[in-house]
C-alpha positions as CSV (number, residue, x, y, z in Angstrom):
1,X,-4.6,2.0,9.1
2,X,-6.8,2.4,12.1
3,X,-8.5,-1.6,10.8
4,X,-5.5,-3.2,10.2
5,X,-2.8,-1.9,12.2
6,X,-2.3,-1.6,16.1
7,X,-1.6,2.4,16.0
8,X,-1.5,5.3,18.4
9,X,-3.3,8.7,17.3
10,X,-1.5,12.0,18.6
11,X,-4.0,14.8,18.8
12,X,-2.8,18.4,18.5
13,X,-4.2,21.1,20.8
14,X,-6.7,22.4,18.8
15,X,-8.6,19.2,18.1
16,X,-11.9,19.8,19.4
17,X,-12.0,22.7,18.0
18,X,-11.3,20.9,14.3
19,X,-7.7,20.9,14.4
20,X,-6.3,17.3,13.4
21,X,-4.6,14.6,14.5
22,X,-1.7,11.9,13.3
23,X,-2.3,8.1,12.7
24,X,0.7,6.2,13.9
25,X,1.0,2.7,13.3
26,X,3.2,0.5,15.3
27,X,4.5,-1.8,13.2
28,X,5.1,0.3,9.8
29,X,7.2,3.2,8.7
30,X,3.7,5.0,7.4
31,X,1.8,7.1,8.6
32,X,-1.0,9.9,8.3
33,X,-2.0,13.5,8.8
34,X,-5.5,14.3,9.3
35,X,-6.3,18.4,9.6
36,X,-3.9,20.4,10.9
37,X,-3.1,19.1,14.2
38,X,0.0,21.3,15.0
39,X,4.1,21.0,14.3
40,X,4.6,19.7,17.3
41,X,2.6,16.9,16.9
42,X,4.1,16.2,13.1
43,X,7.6,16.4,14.1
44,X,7.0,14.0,17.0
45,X,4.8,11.4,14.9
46,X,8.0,11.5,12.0
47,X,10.5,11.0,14.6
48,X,8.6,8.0,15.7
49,X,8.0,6.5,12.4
50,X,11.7,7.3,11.4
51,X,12.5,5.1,14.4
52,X,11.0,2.3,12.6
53,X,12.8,2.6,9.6
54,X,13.8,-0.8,8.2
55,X,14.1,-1.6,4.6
56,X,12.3,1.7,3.5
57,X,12.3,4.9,4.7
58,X,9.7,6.2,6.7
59,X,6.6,8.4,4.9
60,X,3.5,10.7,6.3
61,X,0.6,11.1,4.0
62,X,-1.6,14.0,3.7
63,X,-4.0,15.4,1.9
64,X,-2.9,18.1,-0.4
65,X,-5.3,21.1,1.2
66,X,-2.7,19.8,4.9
67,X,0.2,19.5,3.1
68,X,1.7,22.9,4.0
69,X,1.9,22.8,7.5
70,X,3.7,19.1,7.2
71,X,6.1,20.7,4.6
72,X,6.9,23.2,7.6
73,X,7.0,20.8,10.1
74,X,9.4,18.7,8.6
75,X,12.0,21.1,6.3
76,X,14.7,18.0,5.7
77,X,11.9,15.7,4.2
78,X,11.1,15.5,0.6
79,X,7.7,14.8,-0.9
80,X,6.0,14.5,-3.9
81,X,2.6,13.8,-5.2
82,X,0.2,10.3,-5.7
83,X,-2.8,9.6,-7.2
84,X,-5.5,7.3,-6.0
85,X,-7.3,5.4,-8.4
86,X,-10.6,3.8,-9.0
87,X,-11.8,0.4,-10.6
88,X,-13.7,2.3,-13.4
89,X,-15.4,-0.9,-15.9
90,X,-14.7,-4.4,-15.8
91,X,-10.9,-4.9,-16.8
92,X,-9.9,-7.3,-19.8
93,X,-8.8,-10.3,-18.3
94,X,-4.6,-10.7,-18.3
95,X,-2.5,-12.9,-20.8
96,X,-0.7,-15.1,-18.3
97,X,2.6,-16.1,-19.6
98,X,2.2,-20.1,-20.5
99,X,4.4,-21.4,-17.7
100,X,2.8,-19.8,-15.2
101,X,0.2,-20.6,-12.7
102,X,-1.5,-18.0,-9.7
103,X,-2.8,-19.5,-6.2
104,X,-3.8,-17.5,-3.5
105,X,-1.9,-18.0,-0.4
106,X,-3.6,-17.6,2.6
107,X,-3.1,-18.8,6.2
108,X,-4.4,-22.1,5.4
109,X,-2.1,-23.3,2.9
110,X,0.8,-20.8,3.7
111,X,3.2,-24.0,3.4
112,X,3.0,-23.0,-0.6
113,X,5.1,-19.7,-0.1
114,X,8.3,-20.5,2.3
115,X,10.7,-17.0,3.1
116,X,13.3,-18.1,1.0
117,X,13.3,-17.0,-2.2
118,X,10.7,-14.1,-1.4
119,X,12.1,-10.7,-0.7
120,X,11.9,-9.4,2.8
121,X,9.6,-6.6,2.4
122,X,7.1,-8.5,0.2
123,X,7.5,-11.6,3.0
124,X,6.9,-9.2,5.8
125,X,3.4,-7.6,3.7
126,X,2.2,-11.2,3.1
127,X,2.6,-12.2,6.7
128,X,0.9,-9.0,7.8
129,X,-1.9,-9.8,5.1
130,X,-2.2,-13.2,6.7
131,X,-2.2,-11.9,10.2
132,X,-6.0,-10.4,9.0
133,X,-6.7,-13.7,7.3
134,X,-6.7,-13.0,4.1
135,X,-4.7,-14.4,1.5
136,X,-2.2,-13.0,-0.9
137,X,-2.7,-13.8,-4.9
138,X,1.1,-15.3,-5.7
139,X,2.2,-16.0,-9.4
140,X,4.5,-19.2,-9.5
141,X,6.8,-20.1,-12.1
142,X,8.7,-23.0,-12.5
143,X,7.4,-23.2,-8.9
144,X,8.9,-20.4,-8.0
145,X,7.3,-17.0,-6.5
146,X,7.3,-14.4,-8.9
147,X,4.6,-12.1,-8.8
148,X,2.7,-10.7,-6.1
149,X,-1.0,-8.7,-4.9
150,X,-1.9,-8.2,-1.3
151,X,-4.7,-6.0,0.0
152,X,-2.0,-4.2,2.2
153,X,-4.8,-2.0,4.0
154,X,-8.5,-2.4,3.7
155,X,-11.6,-0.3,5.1
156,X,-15.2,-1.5,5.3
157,X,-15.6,-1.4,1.4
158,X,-12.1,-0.7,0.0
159,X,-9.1,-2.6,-0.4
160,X,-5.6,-1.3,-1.1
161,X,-3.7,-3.0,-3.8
162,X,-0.2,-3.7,-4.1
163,X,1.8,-5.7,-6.7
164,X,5.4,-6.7,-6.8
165,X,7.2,-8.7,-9.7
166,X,10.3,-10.0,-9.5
167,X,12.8,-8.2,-11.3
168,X,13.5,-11.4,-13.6
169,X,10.3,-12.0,-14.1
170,X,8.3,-8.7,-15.2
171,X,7.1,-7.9,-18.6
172,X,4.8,-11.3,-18.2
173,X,1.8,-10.2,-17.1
174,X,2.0,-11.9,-13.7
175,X,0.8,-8.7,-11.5
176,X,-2.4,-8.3,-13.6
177,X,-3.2,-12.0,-13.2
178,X,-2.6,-11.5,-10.1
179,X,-4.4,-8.7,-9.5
180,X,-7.4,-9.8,-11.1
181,X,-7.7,-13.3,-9.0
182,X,-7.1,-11.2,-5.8
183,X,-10.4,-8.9,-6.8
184,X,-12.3,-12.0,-7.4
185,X,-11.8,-12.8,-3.6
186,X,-12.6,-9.2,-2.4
187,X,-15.5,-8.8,-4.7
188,X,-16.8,-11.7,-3.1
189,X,-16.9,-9.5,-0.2
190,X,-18.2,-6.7,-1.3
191,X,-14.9,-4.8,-1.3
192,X,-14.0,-2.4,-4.2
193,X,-9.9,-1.9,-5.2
194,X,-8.4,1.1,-4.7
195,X,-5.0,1.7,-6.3
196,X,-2.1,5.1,-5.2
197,X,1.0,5.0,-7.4
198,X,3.6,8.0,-6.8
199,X,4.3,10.3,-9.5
200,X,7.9,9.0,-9.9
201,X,6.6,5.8,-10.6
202,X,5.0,5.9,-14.5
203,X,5.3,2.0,-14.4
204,X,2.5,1.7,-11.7
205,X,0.3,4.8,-13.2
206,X,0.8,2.4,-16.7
207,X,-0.1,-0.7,-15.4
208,X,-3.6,1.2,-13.5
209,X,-4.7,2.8,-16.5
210,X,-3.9,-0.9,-18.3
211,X,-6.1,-2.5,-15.6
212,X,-8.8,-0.1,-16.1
213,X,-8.2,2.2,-13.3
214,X,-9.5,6.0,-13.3
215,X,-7.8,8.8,-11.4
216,X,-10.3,10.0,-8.2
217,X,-7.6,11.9,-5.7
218,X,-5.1,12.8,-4.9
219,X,-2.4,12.6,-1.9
220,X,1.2,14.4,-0.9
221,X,3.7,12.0,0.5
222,X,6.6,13.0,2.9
223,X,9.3,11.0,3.0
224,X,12.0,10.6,5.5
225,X,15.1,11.7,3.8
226,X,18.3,9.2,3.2
């Protein structure tokens, strides 16, 4: 968050002394608990992100050992459990359905994916993956956007992956191929892929493990409720 997002970070009163802060960006619903920085400080970084609610509701990550304090913090919130996953061995490369064809989109060529036709949430990712200059891996068919993998956060040696398929369109194999042409850009930078999928979504957890991802942590999510 802190590389890719203008943010604000609220300390708590104990910091120095190892007590924790909040990441809050200022463009996204998300954001993070570090430590233990303080309900105060929680409640006040949730209200802001709540504020910023658009298509999805607004969520603070934590790591599980922080998790209670947050859970105090914020009684009306619900949460639930993620895994982060590892690239663990070179994946088998996708079947691509025959009448399809993946490009990656970046600012360059950004002509190839107009708004319409592209849900606003994924439209709004891609832009904020082309703000960085980097492109998004898109999966046309007929000539039409399908499928989708961004690298919605990176740091210095990670990136953050994030697929979307079309409702019409899934059961094709169009995230893998597109997953697997977006690593071939950020292995080229010497960027490894990281992959969370909630626990109430087996479809993402399937298609990791398919991809020949390996379970390394683990988060809690908070979610703004309604």
């Amino acid at each position: 968050m802190l590389l890719c997002w203008p943010v604000t970070v609220e300390t708590g009163p104990a910091y120095g002394e190892g007590g924790g802060f909040v990441v809050i960006p200022k463009v996204e619903p998300v954001g993070a608990v570090v430590g233990q920085p303080g309900g105060e400080v929680i409640l006040r970084a949730a209200e802001l992100l709540a504020a910023r609610r658009r298509d999805v509701p607004a969520e603070l990550l934590a790591q599980p050992e922080d998790a209670g304090p947050v859970a105090d913090a914020l009684p009306g919130w619900d949460s639930e459990g993620a895994t982060l996953h590892v690239l663990g061995g070179e994946p088998t490369p996708p079947a691509l359905r025959p009448d399809a064809e993946v490009v990656l989109v970046g600012p360059g060529n950004r002509s190839r994916l107009p708004a319409a036709g592209v849900p606003e949430g994924v439209y709004r990712e891609v832009e904020s993956v082309w703000g960085r200059g980097r492109p998004a891996a898109v999966a046309f068919v007929g000539g039409r956007p399908a499928g989708f993998c961004l690298g919605t956060l990176e740091t210095e040696t990670l990136w953050d992956v994030s697929v979307e398929t079309l409702p019409a369109y899934r059961q094709g194999g169009l995230a893998a191929a597109c997953f697997d042409a977006l690593r071939a850009h950020y292995d080229a930078l010497g960027k490894r892929p990281v992959w969370g999928a909630h626990d109430s979504n087996p479809a993402s957890l399937r298609l990791a493990r398919r991809l020949g991802f390996l379970p390394a942590a683990r988060l809690e999510i908070f979610i703004q409720p309604g």
